[in-house]
N, C-alpha and C positions, 0 to 999 in steps of 0.2 A: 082883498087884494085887487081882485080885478075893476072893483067898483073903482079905488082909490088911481089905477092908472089910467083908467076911462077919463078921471076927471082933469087928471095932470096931461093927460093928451090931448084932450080939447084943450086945454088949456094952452097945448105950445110945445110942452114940454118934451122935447127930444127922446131922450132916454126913455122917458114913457111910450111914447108912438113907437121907436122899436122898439120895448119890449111886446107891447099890444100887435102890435105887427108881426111878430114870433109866435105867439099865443095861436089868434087869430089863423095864421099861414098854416101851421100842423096842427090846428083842433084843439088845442092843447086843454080839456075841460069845457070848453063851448063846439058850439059848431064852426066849423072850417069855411074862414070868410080872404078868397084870396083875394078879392077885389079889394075890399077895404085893408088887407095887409100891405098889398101893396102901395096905395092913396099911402099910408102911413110911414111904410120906409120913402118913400119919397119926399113927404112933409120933413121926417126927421134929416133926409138926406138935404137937402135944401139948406135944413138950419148949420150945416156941417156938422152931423153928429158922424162921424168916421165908420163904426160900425152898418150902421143904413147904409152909408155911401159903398161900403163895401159889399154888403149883402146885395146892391142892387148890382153893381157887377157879376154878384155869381147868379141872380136869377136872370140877367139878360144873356149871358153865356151857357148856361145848361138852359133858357127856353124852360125855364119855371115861373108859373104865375103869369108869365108874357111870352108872346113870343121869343123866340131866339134873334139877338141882335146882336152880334159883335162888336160894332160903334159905338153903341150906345154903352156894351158891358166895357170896351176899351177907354171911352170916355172918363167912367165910375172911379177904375181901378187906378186910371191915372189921377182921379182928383185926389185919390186918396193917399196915394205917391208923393206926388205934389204937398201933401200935406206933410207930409214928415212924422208924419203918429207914430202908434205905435203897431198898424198893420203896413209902415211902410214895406217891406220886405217884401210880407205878400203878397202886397200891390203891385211890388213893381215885377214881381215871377208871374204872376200872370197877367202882366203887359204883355211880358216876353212871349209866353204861352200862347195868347190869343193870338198875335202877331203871326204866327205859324201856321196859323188858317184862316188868316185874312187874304183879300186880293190889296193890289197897292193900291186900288181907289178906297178900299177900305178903310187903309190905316192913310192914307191922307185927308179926308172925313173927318175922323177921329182925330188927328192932330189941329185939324183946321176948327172943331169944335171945344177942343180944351185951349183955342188961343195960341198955339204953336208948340204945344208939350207934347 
């Protein structure tokens, strides 16, 4: 299994780079690689895979993997908002969330970098 989404993540493939980025993040049967879990939900976040884009909001907001960034985790959660999927909900409760312990430079940052959302 692991071989097969090695291959489909180099390869591009979304779904794959998060799952490998899952693995990868908590050990999960290899050793615990967060640098490359990360590189990976980024890749897949990039392609809009929803899921990555979402997870990279909760690791810029709990300061997992990377530092703690609230722009960048408020940035995530709104693309993923913005998207309409199916963690829209989520997305957009913890807009609301982080919003609470931002400074207003913060969250106009953050809107200045999703383009005005």
């Amino acid at each position: 299994m692991l071989d097969k989404l090695q291959t489909k993540s180099a390869a591009g493939d979304p779904e794959a780079q998060f799952q490998l980025a899952q693995i990868l993040q908590h050990g999960l049967g290899v050793p615990m690689d967060e640098a490359v879990a990360l590189d990976l939900y980024r890749a897949a976040a990039g392609q809009g895979y929803e899921r990555a884009q979402y997870a990279l909001g909760e690791i810029y907001m709990e300061g997992r993997i990377s530092p703690q960034d609230l722009v960048q985790a408020h940035v995530w959660f709104s693309t993923v908002r913005d998207g309409g999927g199916t963690l829209f909900n989520a997305a957009e409760n913890s807009c609301e969330y982080l919003r609470t312990f931002m400074s207003a430079e913060q969250i106009a940052e953050a809107i200045e970098l999703t383009g005005g959302r």
